[in-house]
C-alpha positions, -999 to +999 in steps of 0.1 A: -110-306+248-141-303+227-172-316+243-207-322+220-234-316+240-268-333+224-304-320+220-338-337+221-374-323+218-375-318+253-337-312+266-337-285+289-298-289+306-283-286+274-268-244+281-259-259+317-236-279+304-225-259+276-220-233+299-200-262+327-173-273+302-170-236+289-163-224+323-134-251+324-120-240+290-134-266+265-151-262+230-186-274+230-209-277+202-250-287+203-260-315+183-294-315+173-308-351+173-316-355+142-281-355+128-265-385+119-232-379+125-211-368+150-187-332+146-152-344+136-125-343+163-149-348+195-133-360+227-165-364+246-206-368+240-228-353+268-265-364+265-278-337+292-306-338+317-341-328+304-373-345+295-364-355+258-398-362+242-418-354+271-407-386+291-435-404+267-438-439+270-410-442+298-382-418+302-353-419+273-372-445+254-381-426+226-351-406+221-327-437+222-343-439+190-332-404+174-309-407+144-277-395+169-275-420+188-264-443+162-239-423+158-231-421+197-235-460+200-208-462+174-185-436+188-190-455+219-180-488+204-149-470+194-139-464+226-150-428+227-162-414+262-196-404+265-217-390+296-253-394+306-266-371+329-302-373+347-324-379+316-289-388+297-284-411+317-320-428+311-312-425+277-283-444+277-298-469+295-328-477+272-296-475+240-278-506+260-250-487+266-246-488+300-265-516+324-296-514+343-328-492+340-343-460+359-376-467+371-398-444+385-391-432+421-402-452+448-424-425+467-437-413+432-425-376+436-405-355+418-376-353+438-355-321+436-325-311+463-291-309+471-278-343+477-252-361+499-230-387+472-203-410+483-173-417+453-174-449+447-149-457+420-119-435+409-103-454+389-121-443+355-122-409+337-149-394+353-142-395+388-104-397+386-100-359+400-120-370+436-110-390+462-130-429+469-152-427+496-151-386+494-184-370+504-199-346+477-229-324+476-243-323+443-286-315+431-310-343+420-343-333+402-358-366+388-392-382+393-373-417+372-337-422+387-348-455+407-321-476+393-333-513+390-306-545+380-308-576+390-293-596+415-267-613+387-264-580+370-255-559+406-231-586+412-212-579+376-213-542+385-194-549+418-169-575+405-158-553+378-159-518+402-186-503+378-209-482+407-194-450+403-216-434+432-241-441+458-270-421+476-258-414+512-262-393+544-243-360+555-214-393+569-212-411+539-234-441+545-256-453+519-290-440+523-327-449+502-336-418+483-356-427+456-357-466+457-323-471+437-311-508+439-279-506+467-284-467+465-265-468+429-264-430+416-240-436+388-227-466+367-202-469+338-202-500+310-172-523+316-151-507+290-153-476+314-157-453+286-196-448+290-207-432+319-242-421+339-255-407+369-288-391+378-273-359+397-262-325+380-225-319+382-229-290+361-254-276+384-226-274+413-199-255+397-199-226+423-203-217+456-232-191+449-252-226+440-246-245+470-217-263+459-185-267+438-180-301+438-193-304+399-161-289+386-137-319+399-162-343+384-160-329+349-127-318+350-118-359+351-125-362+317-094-335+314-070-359+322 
């Protein structure tokens, strides 16, 4: 598989990753954001976690703005798979390309630990290798991932099984960590072919880090 991994002014996750889908035996390549195209042959896009352009203005709105993610909107529309993670996943947000918007938290800390998840959906090409309702362990570090949509929109996102994860407990029951509307802590676009989440999958990808559970996350977009 060949994974491009993008970079913003500000992108600081963008060798985690690398390193995450190189550890499972895929070609990566960084793409710097002002390129206008995307690397021929690409089987997935990975905006990584960061601060891309200082979190100015409102996280990921500036950089939703960067010449590559034309490119990504239009590899998107193709039906290519693309995945947001923490500040990715603002980004893709403010681009339209997946619902909703991260607001700051709602204690107004920076919030950084290991965190309980519960798997939502399975039936889409991120989460495909876990089990619904499985418990995983996987780090947050975000001061913005309060993810806000409105009544109509949460509605959409449950008819058409878009919540990918929620906050929980150590038992699996939803739990308020940083204000999230219904404790949503990943989404996908109805096409399920655009996905985000605010935790770090490729910061649990061993058991010297606390957890494992990143690996079967990524390793969906394998099959």
């Amino acid at each position: 598989m060949n994974v491009a991994v993008l970079r913003f002014p500000g992108t600081n996750c963008e060798f985690d990753t690398q390193y995450a889908f190189e550890k499972l035996g895929h070609n990566t390549q960084l793409v710097w954001h002002e390129e206008q195209t995307l690397p021929s042959g690409i089987d997935l896009v990975v905006v990584p976690g960061g601060f891309s352009y200082g979190d100015y203005l409102r996280s990921g709105s500036i950089a939703r703005f960067s010449p590559v993610m034309k490119a990504v909107a239009t590899y998107a529309s193709e039906g290519g798979k693309v995945l947001g993670i923490c500040n990715g996943f603002q980004i893709l947000t403010e681009a339209g390309l997946l619902p909703g918007a991260l607001k700051r938290n709602s204690n107004l800390h920076f919030i950084s630990k290991h965190q309980t998840l519960c798997v939502v959906s399975t039936d889409n090409a991120f989460l495909n290798q876990c089990k619904k309702g499985e418990v995983l362990s996987i780090p947050i570090a975000h001061a913005d991932g309060n993810y806000y949509i409105d009544d109509e929109g949460l509605e959409r996102l449950e008819a058409n099984n878009q919540i990918l994860l929620r906050y929980t407990d150590t038992q699996g029951n939803p739990t308020s960590i940083n204000g999230s509307v219904s404790s949503i802590a990943g989404v996908c676009n109805e096409s399920k072919n655009v996905f985000g989440l605010m935790p770090h999958p490729e910061r649990a990808l061993e058991t010297i880090l606390g957890s494992e559970d990143g690996l079967r996350m990524l390793k969906g977009f394998e099959a």
